[in-house]
C-alpha positions in Angstrom: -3.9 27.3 -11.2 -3.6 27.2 -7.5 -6.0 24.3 -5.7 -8.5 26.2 -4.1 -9.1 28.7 -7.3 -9.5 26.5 -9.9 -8.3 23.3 -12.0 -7.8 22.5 -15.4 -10.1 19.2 -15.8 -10.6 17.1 -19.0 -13.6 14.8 -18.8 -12.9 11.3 -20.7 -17.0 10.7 -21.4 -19.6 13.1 -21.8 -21.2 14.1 -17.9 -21.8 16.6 -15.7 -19.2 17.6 -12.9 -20.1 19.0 -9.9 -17.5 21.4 -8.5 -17.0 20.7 -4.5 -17.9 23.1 -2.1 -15.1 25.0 -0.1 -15.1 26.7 2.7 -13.6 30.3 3.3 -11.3 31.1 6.7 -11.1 34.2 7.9 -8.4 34.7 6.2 -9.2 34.5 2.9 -7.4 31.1 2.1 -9.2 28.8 0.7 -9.7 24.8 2.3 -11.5 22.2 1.4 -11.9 19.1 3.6 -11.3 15.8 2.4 -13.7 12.3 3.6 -10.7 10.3 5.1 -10.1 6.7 3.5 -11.9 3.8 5.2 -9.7 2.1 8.0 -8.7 -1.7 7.5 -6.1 -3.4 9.6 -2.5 -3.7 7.8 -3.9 -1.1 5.2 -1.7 1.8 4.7 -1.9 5.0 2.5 -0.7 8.4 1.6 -2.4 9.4 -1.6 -0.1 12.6 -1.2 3.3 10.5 -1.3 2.2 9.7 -5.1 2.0 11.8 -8.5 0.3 9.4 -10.7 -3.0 7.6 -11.1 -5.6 5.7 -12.3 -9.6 4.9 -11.8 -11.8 2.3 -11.8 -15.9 2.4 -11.2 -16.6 -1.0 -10.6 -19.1 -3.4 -8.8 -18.5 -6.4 -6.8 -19.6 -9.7 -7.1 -19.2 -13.3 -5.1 -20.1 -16.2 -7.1 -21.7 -14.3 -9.9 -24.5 -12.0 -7.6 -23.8 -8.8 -6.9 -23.1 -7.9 -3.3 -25.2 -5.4 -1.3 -23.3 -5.7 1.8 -21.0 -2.7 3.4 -17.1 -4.3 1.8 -14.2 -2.0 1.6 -11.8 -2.4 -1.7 -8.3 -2.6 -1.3 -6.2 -2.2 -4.5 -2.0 -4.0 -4.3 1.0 -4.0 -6.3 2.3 -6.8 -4.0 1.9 -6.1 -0.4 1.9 -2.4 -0.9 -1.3 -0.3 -0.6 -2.1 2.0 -3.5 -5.8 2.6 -3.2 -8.9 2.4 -0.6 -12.9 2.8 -1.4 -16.0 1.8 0.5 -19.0 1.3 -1.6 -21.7 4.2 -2.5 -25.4 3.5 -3.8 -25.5 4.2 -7.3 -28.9 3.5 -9.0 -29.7 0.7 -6.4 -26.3 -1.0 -6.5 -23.2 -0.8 -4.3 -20.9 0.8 -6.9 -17.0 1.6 -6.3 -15.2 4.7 -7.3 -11.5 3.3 -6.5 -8.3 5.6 -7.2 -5.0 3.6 -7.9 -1.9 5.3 -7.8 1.9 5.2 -8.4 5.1 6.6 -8.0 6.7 6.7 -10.7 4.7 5.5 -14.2 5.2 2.0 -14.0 5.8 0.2 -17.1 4.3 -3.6 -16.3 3.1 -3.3 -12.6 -0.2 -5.5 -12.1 -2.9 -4.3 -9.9 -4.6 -7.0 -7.4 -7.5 -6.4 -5.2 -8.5 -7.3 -1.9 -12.1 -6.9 -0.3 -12.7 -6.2 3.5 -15.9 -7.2 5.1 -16.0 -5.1 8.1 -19.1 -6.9 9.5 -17.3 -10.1 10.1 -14.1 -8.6 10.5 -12.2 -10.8 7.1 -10.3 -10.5 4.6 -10.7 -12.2 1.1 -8.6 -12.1 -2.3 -10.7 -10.9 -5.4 -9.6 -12.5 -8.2 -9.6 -10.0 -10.9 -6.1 -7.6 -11.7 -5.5 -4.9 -13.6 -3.0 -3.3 -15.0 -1.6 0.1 -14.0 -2.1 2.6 -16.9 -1.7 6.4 -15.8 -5.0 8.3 -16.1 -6.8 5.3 -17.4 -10.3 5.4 -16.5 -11.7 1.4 -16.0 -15.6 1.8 -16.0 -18.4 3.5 -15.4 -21.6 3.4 -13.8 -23.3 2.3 -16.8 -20.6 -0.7 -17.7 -18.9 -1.0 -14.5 -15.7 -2.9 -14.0 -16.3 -6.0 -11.8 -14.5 -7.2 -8.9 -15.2 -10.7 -8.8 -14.4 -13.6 -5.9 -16.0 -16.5 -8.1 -15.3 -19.3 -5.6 -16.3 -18.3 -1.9 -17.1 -21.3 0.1 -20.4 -19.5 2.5 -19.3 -19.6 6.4 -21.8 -20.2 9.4 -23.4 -17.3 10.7 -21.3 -15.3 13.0 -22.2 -13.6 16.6 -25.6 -15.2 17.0 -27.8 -14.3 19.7 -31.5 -15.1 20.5 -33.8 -13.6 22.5 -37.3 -14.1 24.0 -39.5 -12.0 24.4 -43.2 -13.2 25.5 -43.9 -15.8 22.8 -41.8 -14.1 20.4 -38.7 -15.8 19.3 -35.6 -13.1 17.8 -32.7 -15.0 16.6 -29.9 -12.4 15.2 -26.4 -12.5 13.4 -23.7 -10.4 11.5 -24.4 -10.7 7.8 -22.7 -13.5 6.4 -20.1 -12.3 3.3 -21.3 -13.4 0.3 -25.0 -14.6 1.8 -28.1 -13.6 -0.6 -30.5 -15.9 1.9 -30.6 -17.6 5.1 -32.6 -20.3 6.3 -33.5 -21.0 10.0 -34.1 -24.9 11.7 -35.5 -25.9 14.7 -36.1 -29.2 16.7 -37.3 -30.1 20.4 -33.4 -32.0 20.8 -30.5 -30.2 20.4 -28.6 -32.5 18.1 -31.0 -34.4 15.9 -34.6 -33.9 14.1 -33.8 -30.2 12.8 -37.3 -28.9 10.3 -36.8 -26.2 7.8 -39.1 -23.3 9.6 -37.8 -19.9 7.6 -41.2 -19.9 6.5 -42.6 -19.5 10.3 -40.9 -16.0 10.8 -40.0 -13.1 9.1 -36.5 -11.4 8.8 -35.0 -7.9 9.3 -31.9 -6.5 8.3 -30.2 -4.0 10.2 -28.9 -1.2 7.1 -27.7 1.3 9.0 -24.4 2.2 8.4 -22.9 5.9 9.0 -19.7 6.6 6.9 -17.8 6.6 10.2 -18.1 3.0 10.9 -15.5 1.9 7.8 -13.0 1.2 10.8 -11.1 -1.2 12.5 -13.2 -0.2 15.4 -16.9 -0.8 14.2 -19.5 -0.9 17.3 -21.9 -3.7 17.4 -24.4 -1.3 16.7 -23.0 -0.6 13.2 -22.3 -3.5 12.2 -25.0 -5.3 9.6 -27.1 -7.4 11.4 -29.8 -9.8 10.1 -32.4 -10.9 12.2 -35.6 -13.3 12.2 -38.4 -13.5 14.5 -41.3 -16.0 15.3 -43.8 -16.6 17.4 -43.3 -20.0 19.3 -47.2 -21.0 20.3 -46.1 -23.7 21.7 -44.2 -22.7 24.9 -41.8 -25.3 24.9 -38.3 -25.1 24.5 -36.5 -25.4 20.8 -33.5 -25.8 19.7 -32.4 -23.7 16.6 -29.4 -23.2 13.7 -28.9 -20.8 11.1 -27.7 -21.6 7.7 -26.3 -18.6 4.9 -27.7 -19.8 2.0 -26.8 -18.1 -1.6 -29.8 -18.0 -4.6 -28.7 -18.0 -8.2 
């Protein structure tokens, strides 16, 4: 069969398939267009350059909580490249549906994986390999396969800005990987006599995020922000810090 007119599948589990929509040129020929792989600096791919592969369905998780944050999957046989994803929502959780492929059948090639945060701009080793079987299928939304970074020390906030408006304190960052919380402090000093005041103001979380902004070139605007906002009643000046925080 010719792509375009039909294909031959074999489905591993019991499902339903959804044949993709095509569209028709004048012509007659039939087309259809393919969702281009999320950009990450130093990531390179041509699925087309390879004739074999494998799939995993997987979900992510940093020091045993699942992650909810926008985190692009990278898949390795040493430095080399051999598969992209960016999460989808799958029954509430960020669920991966990552291709792996090779050129030819390897016979003992291990699979690493690295995740990209594209909100803070990092990089960080997941510590769970695989290895490459052709047309294996690892997962499934029901039992997924997890991509786990067991050990990640939390960073400070990044990119924090505060604004006042009236008596209305807004105090904003980019999501912090690996972050399930975040607790604000304040004091009248700016280096001693911080107080705990999460509890004083009530926090927002910026979740839009088009497909187009997997890139290397992410506007502010679609980046994932978090923000929290008070009301200061007293007038005076405070000093404030915010801390990522992680609850098990």
């Amino acid at each position: 069969m010719n792509p375009g007119e039909g294909f031959l599948l074999k489905m591993a589990n019991p499902g339903s398939f959804h044949y993709p929509d095509y569209q028709i040129p004048r012509d007659g020929q039939r087309f259809r267009d393919t969702e281009p792989l999320p950009e990450v600096p130093g990531w390179e791919l041509n699925p087309l350059a390879y004739e074999y592969s494998a799939n995993v369905t997987g979900v992510m998780h940093i020091n045993g909580l699942p992650v909810l944050d926008d985190v692009i999957i990278g898949a390795f046989v040493g430095n080399q490249c051999r598969g992209i994803v960016s999460s989808m929502e799958v029954m509430g959780s960020r669920m991966y549906f990552l291709t792996v492929y090779a050129n030819p059948i390897p016979t003992n090639e291990t699979i690493t994986f690295k995740a990209y945060f594209p909100d803070s701009e990092s990089t960080i080793d997941i510590s769970t390999t695989l290895q490459f079987v052709n047309n294996q299928i690892t997962g499934n939304p029901n039992n997924p396969y997890v991509f786990n970074i067991p050990n990640l020390p939390l960073t400070a906030p990044q990119n924090v800005a505060i604004e006042i408006a009236g008596a209305n304190v807004q105090i904003s960052w980019a999501a912090t990987p690996g972050a399930t919380s975040y607790k604000v402090f304040a004091s009248d000093v700016p280096d001693s006599g911080f107080v705990d005041v999460t509890s004083q103001g009530s926090f927002i979380r910026n979740d839009t995020r088009p497909l187009e902004s997997f890139s290397n070139n992410r506007s502010e605007d679609n980046r994932s922000r978090v923000s929290w906002t008070s009301n200061n009643t007293t007038g005076l000046k405070k000093f404030y810090y915010v801390k990522a925080t992680q609850n098990n």
